[in-house]
C-alpha positions as CSV (number, residue, x, y, z in Angstrom):
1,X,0.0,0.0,0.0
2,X,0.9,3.9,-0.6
3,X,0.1,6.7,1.7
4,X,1.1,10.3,1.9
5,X,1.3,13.5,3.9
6,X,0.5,16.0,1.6
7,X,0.8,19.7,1.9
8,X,3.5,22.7,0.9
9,X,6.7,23.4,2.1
10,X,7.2,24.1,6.2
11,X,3.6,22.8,7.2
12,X,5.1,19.6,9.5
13,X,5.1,16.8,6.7
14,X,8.2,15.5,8.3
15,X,7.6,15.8,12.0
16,X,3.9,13.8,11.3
17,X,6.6,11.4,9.2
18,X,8.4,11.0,12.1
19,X,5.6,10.1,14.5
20,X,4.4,7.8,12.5
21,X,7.6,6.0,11.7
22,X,8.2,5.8,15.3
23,X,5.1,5.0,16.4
24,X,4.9,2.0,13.9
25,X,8.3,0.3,15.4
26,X,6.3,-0.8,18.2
27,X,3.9,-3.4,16.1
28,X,6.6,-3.6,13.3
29,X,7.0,-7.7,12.7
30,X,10.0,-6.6,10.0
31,X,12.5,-4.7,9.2
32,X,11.5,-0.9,8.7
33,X,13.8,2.1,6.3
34,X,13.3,5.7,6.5
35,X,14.9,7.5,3.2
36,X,16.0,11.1,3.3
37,X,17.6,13.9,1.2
38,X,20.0,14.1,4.6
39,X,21.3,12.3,7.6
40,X,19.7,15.2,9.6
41,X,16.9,13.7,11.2
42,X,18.9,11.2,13.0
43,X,18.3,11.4,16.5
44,X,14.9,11.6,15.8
45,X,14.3,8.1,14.4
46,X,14.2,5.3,16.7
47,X,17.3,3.5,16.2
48,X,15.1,-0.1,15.2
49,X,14.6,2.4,11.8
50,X,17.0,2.5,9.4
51,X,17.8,5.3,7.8
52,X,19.4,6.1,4.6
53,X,20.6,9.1,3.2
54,X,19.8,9.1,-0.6
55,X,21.6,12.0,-1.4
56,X,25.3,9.9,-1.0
57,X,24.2,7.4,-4.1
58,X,24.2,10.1,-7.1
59,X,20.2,9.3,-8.2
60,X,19.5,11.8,-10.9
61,X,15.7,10.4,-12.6
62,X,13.0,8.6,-11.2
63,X,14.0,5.3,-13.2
64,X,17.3,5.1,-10.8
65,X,15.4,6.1,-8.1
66,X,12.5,3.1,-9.0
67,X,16.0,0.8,-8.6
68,X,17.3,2.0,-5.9
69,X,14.3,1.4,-4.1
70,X,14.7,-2.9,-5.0
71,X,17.7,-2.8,-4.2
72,X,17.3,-2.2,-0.9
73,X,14.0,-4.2,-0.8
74,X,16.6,-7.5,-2.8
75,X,19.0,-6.9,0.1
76,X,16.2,-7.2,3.2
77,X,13.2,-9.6,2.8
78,X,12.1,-8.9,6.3
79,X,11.2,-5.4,4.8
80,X,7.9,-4.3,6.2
81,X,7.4,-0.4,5.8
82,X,9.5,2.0,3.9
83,X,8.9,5.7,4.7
84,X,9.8,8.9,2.3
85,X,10.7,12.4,3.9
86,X,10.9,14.7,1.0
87,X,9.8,12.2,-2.2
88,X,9.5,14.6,-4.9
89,X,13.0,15.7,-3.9
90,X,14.7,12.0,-3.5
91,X,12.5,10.7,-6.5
92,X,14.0,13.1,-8.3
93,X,10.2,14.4,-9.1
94,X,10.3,18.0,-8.8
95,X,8.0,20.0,-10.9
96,X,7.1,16.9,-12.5
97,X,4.3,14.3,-12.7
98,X,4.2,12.0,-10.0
99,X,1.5,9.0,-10.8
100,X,4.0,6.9,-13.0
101,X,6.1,6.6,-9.8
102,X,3.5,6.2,-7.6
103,X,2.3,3.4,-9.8
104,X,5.4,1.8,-10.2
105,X,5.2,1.6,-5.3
106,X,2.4,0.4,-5.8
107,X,3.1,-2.4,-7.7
108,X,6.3,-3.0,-5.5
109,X,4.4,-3.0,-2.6
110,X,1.7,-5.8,-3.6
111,X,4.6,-8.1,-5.7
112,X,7.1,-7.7,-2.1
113,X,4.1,-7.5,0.8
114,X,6.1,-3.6,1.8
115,X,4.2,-0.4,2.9
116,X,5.0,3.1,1.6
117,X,4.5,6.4,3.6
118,X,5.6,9.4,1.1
119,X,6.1,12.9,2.6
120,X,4.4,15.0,-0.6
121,X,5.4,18.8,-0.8
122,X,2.5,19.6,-3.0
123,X,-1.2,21.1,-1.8
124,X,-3.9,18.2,-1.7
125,X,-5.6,20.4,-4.4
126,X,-2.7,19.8,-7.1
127,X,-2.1,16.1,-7.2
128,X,-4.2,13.7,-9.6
129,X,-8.0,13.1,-8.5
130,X,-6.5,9.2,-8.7
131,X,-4.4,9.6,-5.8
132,X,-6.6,11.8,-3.0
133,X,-7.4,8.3,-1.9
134,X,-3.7,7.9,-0.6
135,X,-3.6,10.6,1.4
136,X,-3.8,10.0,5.1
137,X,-2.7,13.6,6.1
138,X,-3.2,16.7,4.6
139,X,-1.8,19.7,5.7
């Protein structure tokens, strides 16, 4: 399955991102990854999540982003969740149309049983009537 937390820049996508991710570890069964344009957030990730900084492995299009992504998921089958702090920005998505990628998760995530949470700097009112049933937080 996909969710996201929708809403523009600086209205607490990451911080609900974080709550969530943290407050899943409890029930977790698997293993669980939190990907990020930094290391920064850190210390604010319990430390059963791991984190990865995307930024260090040179993704430039959504297609390498799409592989990067099974890679990790050919390299863990206890994979459970898989959450996204800034997508458009580590999906290489930016001013560009997300549903092909979101597609692509979702057929990941019935073919490998994993759950994706996507942090979504775009307004609720901009993305594709196709995907409003994804969100689980709007901001």
């Amino acid at each position: 399955m996909v969710q996201m937390i929708v809403g523009n820049k600086g209205k607490g996508k990451t911080k609900q991102l974080l709550d969530k991710v943290n407050s899943a570890v409890q029930d977790a069964q698997g293993s669980i990854v939190y990907l990020d344009k930094s290391g920064k957030h850190m210390y604010e990730l319990n430390n059963k999540v791991r984190l990865i900084d995307v930024s260090e492995y040179m993704i430039t299009n959504s297609d390498e982003f799409i592989g990067f992504i099974c890679g990790i998921l050919s390299q863990d089958r206890d994979l459970q969740q898989m959450y996204f702090d800034s997508f458009l920005k580590i999906a290489c998505l930016e001013e560009k149309d997300v549903m092909p990628v979101i597609e692509k998760l979702e057929k990941i995530s019935e073919q490998f049983k994993v759950d994706f949470v996507l942090s979504v700097s775009r307004d609720e009112a901009e993305l594709p009537e196709a995907l409003k049933s994804k969100i689980i937080v709007s901001l």
